[in-house]
N, C-alpha and C positions, 0 to 999 in steps of 0.2 A: 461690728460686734466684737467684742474682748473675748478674747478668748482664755480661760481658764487652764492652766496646766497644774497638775498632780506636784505638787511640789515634793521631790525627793527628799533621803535622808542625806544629813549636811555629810563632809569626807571626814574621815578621822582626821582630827589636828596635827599640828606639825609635832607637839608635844608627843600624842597618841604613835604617832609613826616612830619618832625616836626610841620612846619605850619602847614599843616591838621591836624597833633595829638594836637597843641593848640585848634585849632575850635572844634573836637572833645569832646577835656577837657571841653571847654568853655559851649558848648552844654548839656554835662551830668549832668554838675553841677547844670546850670540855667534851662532845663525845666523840668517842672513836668513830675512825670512819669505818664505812661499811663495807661487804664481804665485795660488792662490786663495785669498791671503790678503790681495793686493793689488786685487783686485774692491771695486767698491762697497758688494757685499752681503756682506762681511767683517765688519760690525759682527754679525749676526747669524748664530751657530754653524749651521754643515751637518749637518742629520740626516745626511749619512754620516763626517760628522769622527770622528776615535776619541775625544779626549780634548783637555783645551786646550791643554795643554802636549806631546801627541805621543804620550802613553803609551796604550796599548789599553785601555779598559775592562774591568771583571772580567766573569764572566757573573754574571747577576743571576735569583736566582728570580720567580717571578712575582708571589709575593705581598711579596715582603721591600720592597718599598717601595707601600704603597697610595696612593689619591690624597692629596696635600697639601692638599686643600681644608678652609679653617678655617668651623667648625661650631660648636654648641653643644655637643657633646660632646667637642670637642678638648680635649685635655691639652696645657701648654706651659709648655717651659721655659725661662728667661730667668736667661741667666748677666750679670754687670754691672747687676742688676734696679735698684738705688738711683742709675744712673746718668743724665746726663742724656739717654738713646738709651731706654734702658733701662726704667725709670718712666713715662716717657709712651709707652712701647709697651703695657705691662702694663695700662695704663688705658684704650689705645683698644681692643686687645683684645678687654677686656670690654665695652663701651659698642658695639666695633662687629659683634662676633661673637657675645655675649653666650657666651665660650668656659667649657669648664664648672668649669676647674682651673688655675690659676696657678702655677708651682712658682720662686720668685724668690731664685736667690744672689746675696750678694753679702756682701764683708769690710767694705763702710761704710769701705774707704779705710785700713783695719788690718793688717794681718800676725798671726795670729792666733799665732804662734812669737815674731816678732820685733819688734817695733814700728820697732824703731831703723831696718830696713829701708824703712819708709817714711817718712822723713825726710830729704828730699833735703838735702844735704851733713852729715848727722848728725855729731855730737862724740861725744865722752867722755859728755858729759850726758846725750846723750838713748841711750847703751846698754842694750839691752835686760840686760846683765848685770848691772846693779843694780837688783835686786829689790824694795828700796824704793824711797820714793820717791813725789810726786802723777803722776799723768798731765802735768801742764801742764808738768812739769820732765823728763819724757821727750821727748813731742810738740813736734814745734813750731807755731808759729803756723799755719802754713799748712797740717800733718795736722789738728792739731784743726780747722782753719773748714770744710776738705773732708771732713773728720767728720760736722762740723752740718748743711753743705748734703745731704749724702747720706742722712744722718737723716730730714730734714724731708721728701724726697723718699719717702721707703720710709714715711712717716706716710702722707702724701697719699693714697699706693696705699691702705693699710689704711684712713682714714680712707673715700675715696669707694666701695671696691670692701666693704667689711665692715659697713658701722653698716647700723641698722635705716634703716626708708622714712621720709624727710623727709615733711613737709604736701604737696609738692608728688606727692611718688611716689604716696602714699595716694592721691591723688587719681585716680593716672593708671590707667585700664583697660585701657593698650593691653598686646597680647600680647608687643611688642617691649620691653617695660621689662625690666630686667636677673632674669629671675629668679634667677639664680645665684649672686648678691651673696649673702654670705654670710661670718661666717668659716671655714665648712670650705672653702670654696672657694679658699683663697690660703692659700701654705706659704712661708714666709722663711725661709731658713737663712743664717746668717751665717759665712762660712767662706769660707777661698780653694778655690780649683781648682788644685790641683797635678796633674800627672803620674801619673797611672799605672803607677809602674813600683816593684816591691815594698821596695825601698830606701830610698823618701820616707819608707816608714810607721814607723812602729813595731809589733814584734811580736803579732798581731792587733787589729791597726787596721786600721779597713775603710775605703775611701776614700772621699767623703764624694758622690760622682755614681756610685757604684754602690751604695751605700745608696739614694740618690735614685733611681735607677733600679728597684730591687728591691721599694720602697715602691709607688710609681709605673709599675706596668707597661704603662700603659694612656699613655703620653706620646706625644704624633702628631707635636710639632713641638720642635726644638732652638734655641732662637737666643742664642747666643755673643757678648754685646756686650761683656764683662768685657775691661777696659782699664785703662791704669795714665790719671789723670788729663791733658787738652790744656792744660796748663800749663808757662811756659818750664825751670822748675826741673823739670819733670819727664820733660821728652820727651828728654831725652839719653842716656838710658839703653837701649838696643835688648837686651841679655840679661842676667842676673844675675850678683853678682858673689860672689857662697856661694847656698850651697844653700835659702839658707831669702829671697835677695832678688827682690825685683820686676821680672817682666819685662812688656815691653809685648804681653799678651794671653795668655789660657791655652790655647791652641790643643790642645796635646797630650795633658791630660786628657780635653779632649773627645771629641777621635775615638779615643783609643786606647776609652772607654766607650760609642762608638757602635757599635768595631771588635768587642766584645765582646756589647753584642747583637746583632749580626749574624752572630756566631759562634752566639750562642747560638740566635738563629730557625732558622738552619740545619737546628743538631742534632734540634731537635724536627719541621720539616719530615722529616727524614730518619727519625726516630722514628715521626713519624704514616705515613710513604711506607710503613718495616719493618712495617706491620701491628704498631704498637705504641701504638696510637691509646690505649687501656686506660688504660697503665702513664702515660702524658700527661696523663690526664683525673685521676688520681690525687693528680697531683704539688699543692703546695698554691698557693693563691691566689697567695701573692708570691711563688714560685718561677715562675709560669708569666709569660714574656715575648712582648710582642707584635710588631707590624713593627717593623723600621727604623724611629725618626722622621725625618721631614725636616728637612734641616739645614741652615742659615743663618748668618752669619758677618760680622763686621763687619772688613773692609777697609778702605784709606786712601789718598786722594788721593795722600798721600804717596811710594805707591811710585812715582809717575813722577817723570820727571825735572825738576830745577830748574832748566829752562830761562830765559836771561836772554829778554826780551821783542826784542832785535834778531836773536837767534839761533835766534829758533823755526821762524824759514820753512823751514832748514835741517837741522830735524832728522828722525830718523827717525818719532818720531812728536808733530807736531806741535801745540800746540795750537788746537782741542779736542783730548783727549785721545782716545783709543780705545782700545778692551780690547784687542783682537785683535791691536795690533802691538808688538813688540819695545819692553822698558824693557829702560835699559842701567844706568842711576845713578838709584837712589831719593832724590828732595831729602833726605829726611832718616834718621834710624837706626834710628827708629819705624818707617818707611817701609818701610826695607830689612827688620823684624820682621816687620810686614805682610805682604811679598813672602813670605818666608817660610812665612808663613803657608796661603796661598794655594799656594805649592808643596807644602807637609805633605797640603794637601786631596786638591791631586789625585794624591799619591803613594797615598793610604790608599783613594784610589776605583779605584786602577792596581793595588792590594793587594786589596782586601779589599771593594772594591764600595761604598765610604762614597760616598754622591751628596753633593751640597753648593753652595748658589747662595753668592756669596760678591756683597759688597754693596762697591763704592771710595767713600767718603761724601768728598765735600769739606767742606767750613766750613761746619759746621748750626749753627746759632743760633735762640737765642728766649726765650722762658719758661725758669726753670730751669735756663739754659746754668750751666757751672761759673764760680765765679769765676775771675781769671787769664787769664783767654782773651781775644782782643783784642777782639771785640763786646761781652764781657759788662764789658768796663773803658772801653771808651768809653762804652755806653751810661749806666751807673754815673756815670761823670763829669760828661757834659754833663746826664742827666736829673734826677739826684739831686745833687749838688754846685753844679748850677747853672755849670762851669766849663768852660772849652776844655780839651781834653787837647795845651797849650803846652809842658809838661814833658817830652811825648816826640815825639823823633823817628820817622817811621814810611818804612818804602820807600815808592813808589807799587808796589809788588805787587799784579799783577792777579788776584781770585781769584774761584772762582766758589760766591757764597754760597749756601745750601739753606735754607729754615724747617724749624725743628722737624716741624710738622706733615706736611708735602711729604717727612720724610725717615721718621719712621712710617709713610704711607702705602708708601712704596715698599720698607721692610723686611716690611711683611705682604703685598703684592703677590709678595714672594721668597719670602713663606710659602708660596705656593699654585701656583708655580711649577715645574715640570717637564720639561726639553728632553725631545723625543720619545724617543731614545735611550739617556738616561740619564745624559748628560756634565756631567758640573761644568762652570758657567760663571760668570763674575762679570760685575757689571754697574756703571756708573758710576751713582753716586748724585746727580745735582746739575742745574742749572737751565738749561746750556749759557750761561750770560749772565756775563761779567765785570766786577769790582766792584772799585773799588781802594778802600782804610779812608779816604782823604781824601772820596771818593763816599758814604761810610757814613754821617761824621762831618757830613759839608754835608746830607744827609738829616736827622739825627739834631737839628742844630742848627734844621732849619727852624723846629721847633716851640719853639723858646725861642730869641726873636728877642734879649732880654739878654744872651748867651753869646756873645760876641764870638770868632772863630777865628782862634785865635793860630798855632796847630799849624804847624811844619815837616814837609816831605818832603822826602823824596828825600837825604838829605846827600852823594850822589857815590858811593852806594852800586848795585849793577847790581840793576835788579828786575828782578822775574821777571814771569810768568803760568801758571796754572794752572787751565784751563776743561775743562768736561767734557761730551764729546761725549754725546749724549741717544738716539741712534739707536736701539741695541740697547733700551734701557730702555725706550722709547718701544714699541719692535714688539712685545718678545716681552712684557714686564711690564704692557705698558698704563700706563706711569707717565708721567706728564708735571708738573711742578711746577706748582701752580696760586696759589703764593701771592708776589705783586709785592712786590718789594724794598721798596717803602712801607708795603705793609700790615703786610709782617712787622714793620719797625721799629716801627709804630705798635702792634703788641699786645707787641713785647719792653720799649718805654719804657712802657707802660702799667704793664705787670707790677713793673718796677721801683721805679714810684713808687706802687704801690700796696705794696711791701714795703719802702720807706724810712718809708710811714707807715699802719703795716696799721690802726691806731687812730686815725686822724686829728690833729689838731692838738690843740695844748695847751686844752684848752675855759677855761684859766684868762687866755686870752692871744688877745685878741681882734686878727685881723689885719688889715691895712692895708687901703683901698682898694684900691691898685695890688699889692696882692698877690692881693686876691680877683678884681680884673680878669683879672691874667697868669692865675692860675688855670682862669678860666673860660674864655679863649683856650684856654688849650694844651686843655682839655677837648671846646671844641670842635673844632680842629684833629684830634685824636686821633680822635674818633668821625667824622670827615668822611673815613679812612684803615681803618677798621673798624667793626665793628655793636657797638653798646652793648650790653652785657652785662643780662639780668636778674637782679634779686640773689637768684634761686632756681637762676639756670643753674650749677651748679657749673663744669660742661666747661667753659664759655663764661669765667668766672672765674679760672680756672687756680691754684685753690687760695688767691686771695684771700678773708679773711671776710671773711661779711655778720653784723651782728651787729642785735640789734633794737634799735628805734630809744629806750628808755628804757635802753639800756645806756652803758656810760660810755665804752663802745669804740666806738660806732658812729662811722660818718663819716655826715657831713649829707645828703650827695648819695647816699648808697647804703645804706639802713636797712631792716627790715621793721615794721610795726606790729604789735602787740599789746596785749592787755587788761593790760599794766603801763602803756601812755603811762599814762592818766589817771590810776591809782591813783599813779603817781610826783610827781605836779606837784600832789595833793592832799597827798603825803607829804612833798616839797619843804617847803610852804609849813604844815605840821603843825609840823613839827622845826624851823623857822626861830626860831634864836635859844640853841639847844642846842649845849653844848660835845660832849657824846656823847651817844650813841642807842643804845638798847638796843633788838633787835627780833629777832622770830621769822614763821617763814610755816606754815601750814597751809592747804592747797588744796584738802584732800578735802572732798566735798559732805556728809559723813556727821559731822562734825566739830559735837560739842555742849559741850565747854569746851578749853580751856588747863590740862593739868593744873600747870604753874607758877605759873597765875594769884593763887591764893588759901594757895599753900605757903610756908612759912620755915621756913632749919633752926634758928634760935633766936629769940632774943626781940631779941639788938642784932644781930641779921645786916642785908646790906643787899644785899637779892639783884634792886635796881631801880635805874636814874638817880633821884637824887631822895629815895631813903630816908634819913632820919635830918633832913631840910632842916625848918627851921619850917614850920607848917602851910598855910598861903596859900600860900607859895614853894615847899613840897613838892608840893601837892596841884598848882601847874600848871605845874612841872618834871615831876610821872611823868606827867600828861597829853599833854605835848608829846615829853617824851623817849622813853618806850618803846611802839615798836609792833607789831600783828601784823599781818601780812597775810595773813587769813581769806576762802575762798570764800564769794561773796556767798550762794549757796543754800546755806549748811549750816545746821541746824540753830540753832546759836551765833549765828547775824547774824541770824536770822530772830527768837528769843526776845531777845535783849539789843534789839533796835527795838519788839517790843510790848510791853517792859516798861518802857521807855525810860528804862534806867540812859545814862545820856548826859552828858558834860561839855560846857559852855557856857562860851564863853569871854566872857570879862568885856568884855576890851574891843574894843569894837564895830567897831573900825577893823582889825581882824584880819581880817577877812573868811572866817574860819571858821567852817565847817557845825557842828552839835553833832556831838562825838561819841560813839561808844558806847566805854564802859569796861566791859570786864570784869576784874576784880582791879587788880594795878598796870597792866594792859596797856590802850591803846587799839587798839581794833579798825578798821582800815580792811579795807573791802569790797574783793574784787579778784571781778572779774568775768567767771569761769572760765565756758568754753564745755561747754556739756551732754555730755555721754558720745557721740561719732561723730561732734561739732561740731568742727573744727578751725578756723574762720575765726579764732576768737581769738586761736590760738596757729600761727597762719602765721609761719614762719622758714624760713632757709635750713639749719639741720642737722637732724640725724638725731636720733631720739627724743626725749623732752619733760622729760628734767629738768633741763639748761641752764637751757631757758627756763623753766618753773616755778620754780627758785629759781637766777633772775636776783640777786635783789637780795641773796642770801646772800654769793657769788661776786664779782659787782661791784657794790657797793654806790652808786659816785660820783653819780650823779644822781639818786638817792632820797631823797637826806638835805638840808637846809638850807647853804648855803655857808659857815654857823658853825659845823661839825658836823667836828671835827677825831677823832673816833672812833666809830667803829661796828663795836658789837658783836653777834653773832649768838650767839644760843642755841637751839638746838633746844625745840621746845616741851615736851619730857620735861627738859631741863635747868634747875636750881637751884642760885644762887648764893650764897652764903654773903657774900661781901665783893667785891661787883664795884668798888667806888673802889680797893681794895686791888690787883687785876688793872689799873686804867688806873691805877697808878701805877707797877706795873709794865714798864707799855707805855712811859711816859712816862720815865721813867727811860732805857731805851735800855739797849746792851751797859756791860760796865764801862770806863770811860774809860783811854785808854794813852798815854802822853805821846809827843810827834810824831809820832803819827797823825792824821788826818782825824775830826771829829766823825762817831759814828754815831749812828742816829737806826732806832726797833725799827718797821718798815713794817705787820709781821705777826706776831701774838703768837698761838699754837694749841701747842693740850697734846698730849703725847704717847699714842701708845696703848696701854693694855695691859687687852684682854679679859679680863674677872672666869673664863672657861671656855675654854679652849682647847680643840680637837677636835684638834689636829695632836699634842696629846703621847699619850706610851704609855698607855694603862691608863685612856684619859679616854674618860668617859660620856657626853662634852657631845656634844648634834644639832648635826648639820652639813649645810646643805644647797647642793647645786651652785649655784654664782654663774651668771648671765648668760650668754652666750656672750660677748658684745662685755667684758665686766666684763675673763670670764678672759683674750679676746684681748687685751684691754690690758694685760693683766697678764704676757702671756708677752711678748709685744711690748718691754715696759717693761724683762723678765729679760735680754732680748736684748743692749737697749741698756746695761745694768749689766752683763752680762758684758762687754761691747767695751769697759768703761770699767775694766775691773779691779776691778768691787764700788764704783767708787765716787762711789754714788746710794743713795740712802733704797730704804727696800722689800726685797722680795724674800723676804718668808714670807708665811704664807698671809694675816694680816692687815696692813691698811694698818699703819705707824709712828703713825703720827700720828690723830688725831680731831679732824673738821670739824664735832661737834656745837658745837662752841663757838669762837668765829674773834674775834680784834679785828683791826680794819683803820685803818690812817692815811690820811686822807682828803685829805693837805695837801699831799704830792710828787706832781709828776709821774709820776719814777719806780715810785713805787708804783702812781700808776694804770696802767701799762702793764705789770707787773710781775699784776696782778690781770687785765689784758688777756689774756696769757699764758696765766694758769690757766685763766680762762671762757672762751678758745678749746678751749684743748687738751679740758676735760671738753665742749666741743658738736661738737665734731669727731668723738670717741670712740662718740658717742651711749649711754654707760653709766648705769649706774642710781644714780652717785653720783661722789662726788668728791675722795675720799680719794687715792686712784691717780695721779690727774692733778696732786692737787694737792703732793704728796710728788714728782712727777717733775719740774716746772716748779721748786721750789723748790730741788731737789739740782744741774737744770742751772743755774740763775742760780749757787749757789754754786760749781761750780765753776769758771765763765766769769770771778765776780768774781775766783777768786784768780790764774784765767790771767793776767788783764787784770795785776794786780798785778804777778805774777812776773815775765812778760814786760817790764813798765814798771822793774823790779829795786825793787821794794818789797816792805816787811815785811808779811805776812801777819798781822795784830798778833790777827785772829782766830782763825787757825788752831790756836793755841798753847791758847786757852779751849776749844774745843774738841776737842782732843787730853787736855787734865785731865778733859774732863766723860768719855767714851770711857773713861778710863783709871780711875773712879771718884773724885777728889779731891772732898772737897765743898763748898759754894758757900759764900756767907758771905749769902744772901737772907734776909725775913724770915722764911720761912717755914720756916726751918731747914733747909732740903732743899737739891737738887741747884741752881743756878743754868737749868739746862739746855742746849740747844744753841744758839746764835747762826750761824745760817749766810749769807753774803752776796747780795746782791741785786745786782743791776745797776744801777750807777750812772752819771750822765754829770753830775753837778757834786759841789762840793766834800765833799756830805755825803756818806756809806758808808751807805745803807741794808739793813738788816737782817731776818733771819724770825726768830724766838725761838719754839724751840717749850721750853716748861715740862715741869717732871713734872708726869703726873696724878694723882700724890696728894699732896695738903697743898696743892692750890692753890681748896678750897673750891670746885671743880666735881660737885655731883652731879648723879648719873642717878638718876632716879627709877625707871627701871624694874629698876634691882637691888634695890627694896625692894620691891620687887611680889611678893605671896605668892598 
């Protein structure tokens, strides 16, 4: 039987709401406040007040909003998740709640309709109406780099909140470690926050926070940080100007989806009230919704006024600032958004019962800040440039700064916050203490006594002040900012020059006395302002690596040890005097030959450094040139030493041990920790195959300083002509007249699986990847959708194959370009490194061609690469495709390059497809 329900009156419109929040605005502005608004105890709202703004509260059921108290079970959403409020909420979160579900939007700074849209003062060029076209000739400079920083940020999160248990975690028993970590436990959705109103969508189109709501019924907490970037090119804009542009905050998505489960708890209260308890119990899992979440909201200094500093004593509300009295003129446009904002709130809590703490943040800085912003450019300047910021002029505006940290704690403090009554209230965000940028810069400068301050203020311009009364925050929040203007400096310049040199100095470029002196001041200086970081404490780090200390990335002062130190400084001095190295690793303890060791595929193949060389110079060429590095207890080390097939080097002044050979390969011992042993392989990331094949990934301090290539093969791999492939390498892209030399960093074959499982009618076993594998994988899908497709990847197997790698061992750039990858695969904690390493290589190439375009240079590659894509064929020797050349990051004259090859006709076998 159909049951019949009362059909309600429809909600006032988004329109209907607006109007009321104009009157509202209109209202708070122009009347005076009232006699008990002028008491002392004004800062904090009157359990008998109605509303903040004057309007009545709805009536409220008793269960539609439970307590906001954040727990392990809480669910929470974070709108602006990649941003810099945003990300480091989502990570204390977890760390401090150990909450059980993450749910984190955010567009990464895109317009998912329009790009053009987010491109302050956009052209013709960067229209979204033409369809072709690269990203970097859409974007401009400053979407794509608030791209990357947004990226790297929503890494971070996946990277600490998702990979398996570090050395350090495994270790840890307490009850409080994160059990929750996980990747089901954090959802990314890359999308805007529009409107709610049936006209945005297209014809069944579901909007994209009531999916998230419908998946997600179980969500306690809402917090709305989503903002258009604190950058000057950006904040001018307070509303859109079509339909599909950028405004500052997405306010009315949100609450119109809050306004909607609250309609919706209603109904089934009222269903459970009708003795309909049954037909509720019936309904299915995602149809069933829970309370209200609580809801939270980022607000802005801005909406007060821009008072000049001689006329503040005279105004109505003076600074400090205070919530509770009359704004008349929001300094700025953002500002007056904000206001707005904050009016929409309490309209929908005067409608419809939406509660709502709203947060006025001043000037947060720190770790992470966005580029563009005035902390994040001074500090930049003087810490990493070494220079005065002389080139600009600055007001003396007095402002009142917040750390990062001091401004998370006091948005999860709003988390769990609820006036007795039920009324929306906002609260100011900030430290009560005023700071003018010349105070910042004298601070900033202490610690690089060279940096001479040239800097102008003031040029005759009126400055302001803008300080934030702490009262209200203080009584009802319990917040009080706990972190000194020094210290914060000292962990924001820390962070900074730990990310102008996440890999340390050039190891080929030994530096100065008075470099390494200044150095060790400012180190000390900085830790005499903060606690020195452990290079296990991720928190503590703020997402700087620690790499181990036989990596080619580590820095000297911040390393971890393991069982490669020694086997690298034996391998060092093995391979010393070798143009290339050939080498392979096996780790496992069960391990009784090399099946490449003793195989050829013909009779003149030369599938070793050294084949085909006379016999004396062959024999201590393959000796010296190709290595393995084999667990010390397997099998294989144990029989090759009691048989004592061993090479002895002749001359005695080598000071080399015998070694043991099996086939062309020289075996070195790597001195793997027993099965539940981790001391050996103590590091700072997440699961073990980083670090077990270290030397695959970043090869630079393994090899001899003669050793201008290194090649890796898998131990199932056989080479048919390896001089033929470094000749390859060595060759480089094809030459183009007035361009830059390139020069090939990374040579790896393409991939193509003998069996696909993904096509129709196919019989091949498939079995589920990893969790962390797929999360990188969707992760990865994410960031190639926001790129238009265009990045490697994106079917079920990797492009490429990392059984077989040649690396250049003589650039710079290339060692940090290899830094890159061996981060990104130990950050992932996955089971290999295909993914990571196909993603590191599509963003270098397309960085290089931005850097290009933008500098209005020919892309002399993109053109090779457009024929190979398009099928033309190569003129190589091996008759076949040339393949792809895709660009690396460079910062001198040479263009360094990845070549990945076809994988047929380039004499790479797998041995295990002739396995019967």
């Amino acid at each position: 039987m159909t049951k019949i329900r009362r059909k309600s009156p429809p909600p006032p419109s988004s329109m209907t709401l607006l109007f009321l929040a104009v009157i509202l605005l209109l209202s708070s502005t122009l009347l005076p406040p009232t006699t008990a608004q002028e008491t002392a105890d004004d800062d904090v709202p009157s359990s008998s007040s109605s509303s903040q703004y004057g309007a009545p509260p709805a009536s409220e059921g008793k269960d539609a909003h439970p307590s906001p108290r954040l727990t392990s079970d809480s669910v929470v959403l974070i709108t602006g998740a990649a941003g810099f409020l945003g990300s480091e909420l989502a990570l204390a979160l977890r760390r401090t709640y150990n909450v059980k579900r993450l749910l984190l939007v955010d567009n990464l700074g895109i317009e998912s309709e329009n790009e053009s849209a987010y491109v302050p003062g956009g052209d013709d060029r960067t229209s979204s109406s033409s369809s072709s076209g690269a990203i970097y000739e859409k974007w401009s400079e400053e979407t794509l780099s608030l791209f990357e920083i947004r990226r790297q940020r929503i890494f971070r999160v996946f990277h600490e909140l998702t990979s398996p248990p570090s050395a350090m975690d495994e270790d840890d028993e307490s009850p409080v470690r994160n059990s929750n970590n996980g990747p089901e436990s954090i959802r990314f959705y890359r999308a805007d926050i529009r409107p709610s109103i049936p006209e945005f969508f297209d014809f069944g189109e579901v909007p994209l926070l009531e999916g998230i709501f419908a998946q997600n019924p179980d969500i306690t907490h809402v917090v709305h940080l989503a903002d258009v970037p604190l950058t000057p090119s950006w904040g001018n804009q307070a509303v859109p100007r079509s339909k599909d542009g950028v405004k500052a905050g997405r306010m009315e998505g949100v609450l119109e989806e809050l306004r909607m489960v609250a309609q919706r708890h209603a109904e089934e209260s009222s269903l459970a009230k009708g003795g309909n308890s049954d037909t509720h119990q019936q309904q299915p899992q995602h149809q069933q919704f829970h309370a209200v979440p609580h809801f939270v909201y980022a607000s802005s200094s801005e909406v007060y006024d821009a008072l000049a500093s001689k006329e503040a004593t005279n105004a109505v509300n003076p600074p400090p600032f205070r919530e509770h009295l009359p704004i008349t003129t929001p300094s700025t446009l953002r500002g007056a958004s904000k206001l707005m904002e904050e009016i929409l709130a309490s309209a929908y809590h005067s409608a419809h019962g939406i509660y709502s703490v709203g947060l006025r943040l001043f000037d947060v800085y720190g770790p992470w800040s966005t580029p563009g912003t005035e902390v994040f450019d001074l500090v930049e300047k003087v810490a990493v440039e070494h220079e005065s910021i002389s080139d600009t002029t600055y007001e003396d505006n007095v402002k009142d700064y917040v750390f990062i940290d001091d401004a998370v704690d006091a948005i999860m403090a709003a988390m769990q916050y609820r006036s007795v009554q039920g009324v929306p209230v906002v609260f100011n965000v900030g430290t009560g203490k005023g700071t003018t940028l010349r105070q910042m810069e004298e601070e900033v400068s202490r610690h690089f006594p060279k940096v001479e301050n040239k800097s102008s203020f003031n040029d005759g311009r009126i400055s302001t002040t803008s300080i934030a009364s702490t009262a209200r925050s203080e009584a009802l929040l319990g917040f009080k900012a706990q972190t000194s203007l020094q210290e914060g400096l000292a962990h924001t310049i820390s962070w900074h020059r730990d990310r102008s040199l996440p890999y340390g100095h050039d190891p080929s470029i030994t530096p100065s006395l008075e470099r390494q002196s200044l150095e060790s001041a400012l180190s000390s200086s900085l830790d005499a302002q903060r606690p020195k970081c452990s290079p296990l404490d991720r928190e503590c780090l703020r997402g700087s690596p620690v790499f181990p200390c036989a990596s080619e990335c580590r820095r000297s002062d911040r390393c971890t040890p393991s069982a490669w130190d020694d086997v690298a400084s034996l391998s060092r001095a093995v391979t010393s005097g070798c143009d290339a190295v050939l080498y392979t690793i096996l780790l496992d303890e069960d391990v009784e030959q090399i099946p490449s060791a003793t195989l050829a595929v013909g009779v003149d193949s030369s599938p070793y450094v050294g084949a085909g060389l006379p016999s004396e110079l062959g024999k201590k060429t393959a000796a010296r040139c190709n290595v393995a590095f084999v667990s010390e207890r397997s099998p294989l080390v144990q029989r090759l030493r009691s048989e004592g097939e061993e090479y002895v080097e002749e001359d005695s002044e080598s000071g080399l041990p015998n070694l043991l050979r099996h086939g062309f390969w020289t075996v070195l011992p790597v001195s793997t920790p027993k099965v539940g042993d981790t001391s050996g392989w103590l590091h700072a990331f997440s699961g073990r195959y980083a670090l077990e094949y270290l030397p695959k990934i970043s090869p630079g301090r393994f090899f001899g300083s003669s050793v201008r290539y290194a090649a890796y093969a898998a131990p199932t791999v056989l080479l048919d002509n390896l001089p033929k492939l470094l000749k390859t390498m060595e060759d480089g892209p094809p030459p183009s007249s007035g361009h830059r030399k390139g020069v090939t960093a990374l040579l790896i074959p393409s991939n193509h699986p003998t069996c696909d499982p993904s096509l129709r009618g196919s019989s091949c076993p498939w079995s589920r990847p990893p969790k962390n594998d797929s999360l990188q994988a969707s992760v990865y899908n994410t960031i190639r959708v926001a790129l238009r497709g265009k990045l490697l990847g994106g079917s079920l197997y990797p492009t490429i194959d990392t059984s077989f790698v040649i690396h250049s061992l003589g650039e710079e750039d290339a060692r940090l370009f290899r830094c890159d990858v061996y981060a990104e695969v130990a950050e992932w904690g996955a089971s290999g490194d295909e993914r990571a390493l196909e993603f590191i290589v599509s963003l270098h190439d397309l960085w290089s061609k931005a850097v290009m375009h933008w500098n209005e240079q020919e892309i002399w590659w993109d053109k090779e690469e457009k024929n190979e894509m398009e099928g033309e064929e190569g003129t190589s020797d091996n008759g076949g495709k040339k393949g792809l050349y895709l660009g690396m990051l460079s910062s001198t004259d040479v263009q360094l390059f990845t070549h990945i090859v076809p994988s047929e006709g380039m004499g790479i076998i797998h041995l295990e497809d002739y396995q019967t």
